[in-house]
Structures are given as structure tokens and as C-alpha cells.
C-alpha positions, 0 to 999 in steps of 0.5 A: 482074295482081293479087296476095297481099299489101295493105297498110293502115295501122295505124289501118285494122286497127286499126278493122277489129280493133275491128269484128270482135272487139270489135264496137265500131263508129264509124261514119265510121272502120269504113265507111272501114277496110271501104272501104279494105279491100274496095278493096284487095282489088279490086286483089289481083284485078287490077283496075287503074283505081283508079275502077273498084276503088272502085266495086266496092269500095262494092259489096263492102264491104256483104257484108264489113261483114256477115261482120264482124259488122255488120247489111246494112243498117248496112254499106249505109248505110256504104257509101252514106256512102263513095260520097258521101264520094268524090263530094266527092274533088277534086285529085290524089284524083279518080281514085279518084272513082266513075264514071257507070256506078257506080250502080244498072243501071249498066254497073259494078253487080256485082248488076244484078238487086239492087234496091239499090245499093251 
């Protein structure tokens, strides 16, 4: 499975615009829209299971900040902040929640030899 096309909503692009061509940054709404995008962007893959896309999303979502144009550490620091958003999903949300095995070492790390995670 997989695909060519995602969709996200406008206030989504809308921050993702702001980041990469006016490199204007909010940092709750730019960490989510790379969230969100990066996540998409794990299904185009064909990854189904919407935990699993999350976590490597969080784990993607630092190097795609970077090509957006914010440092490694801000886009690290937004991530984290995402992975401890979604360790606080409850109700119909938490099968997006991130597995035991997303962290660091953990059988989901897309960069085991890394010492940092996401």
C-alpha cells in the first residue's frame, strides 16, 4: 500500500508555508503542521498502523524541520514536544499514541547508532 497524494488542511500549509518561505515559526503550530506532515508522508509509504507512522514521523520530522529551514536542534526540541503531546492522547486519538518500542534503542528507532531521539 501507499500512495501519491495526502492531504492537510489548510491552517496546516498554511503553517508549513510561514516556516519555509517566510521562516516565521510559532513553535506549537510549526511542530505540529511538521508532525502532521511527516506522518502523512509515512503512509505515502505504506505504513499503516497509525501508532507506528507516528512514531516515525517524530523521528522524521527533525530532519524535515531542517530542510524547512529551522536549526536541528529547534526541530529536535519540536518533535519531543510532539512525542509528549501524544503521550497525553486519550479516547478515540490513542491509536495514534507511540508505542514502548518508540524511544531511543527501541525496536521503531529509525537511527538505533544515534544517540539522540527523536
Amino acid at each position: 500500500m501507499g500512495g501519491t497524494r495526502a492531504y492537510l488542511t489548510p491552517e496546516r500549509c498554511y503553517d508549513l508555508y510561514r516556516l519555509a518561505f517566510r521562516h516565521d515559526v510559532v513553535f506549537s503550530r510549526t511542530a505540529r503542521a511538521l508532525d502532521v506532515l511527516a506522518h502523512e508522508s509515512w503512509h505515502l509509504r505504506g505504513v499503516r498502523n497509525e501508532a507506528r507512522t507516528e512514531c516515525y514521523a517524530l523521528q522524521s520530522g527533525v530532519k524535515l524541520g531542517e530542510r524547512l529551514g529551522v536549526s536541528a536542534q529547534t526541530a529536535a526540541r519540536m518533535m519531543r514536544a510532539q512525542l509528549i503531546e501524544n503521550s497525553l492522547l486519550i479516547g478515540g486519538d490513542s491509536e495514534y499514541r507511540v508505542p514502548p518500542e518508540c524511544r531511543e534503542g527501541g525496536a521503531l528507532d529509525l537511527a538505533p547508532r544515534r544517540m539522540t531521539f527523536p
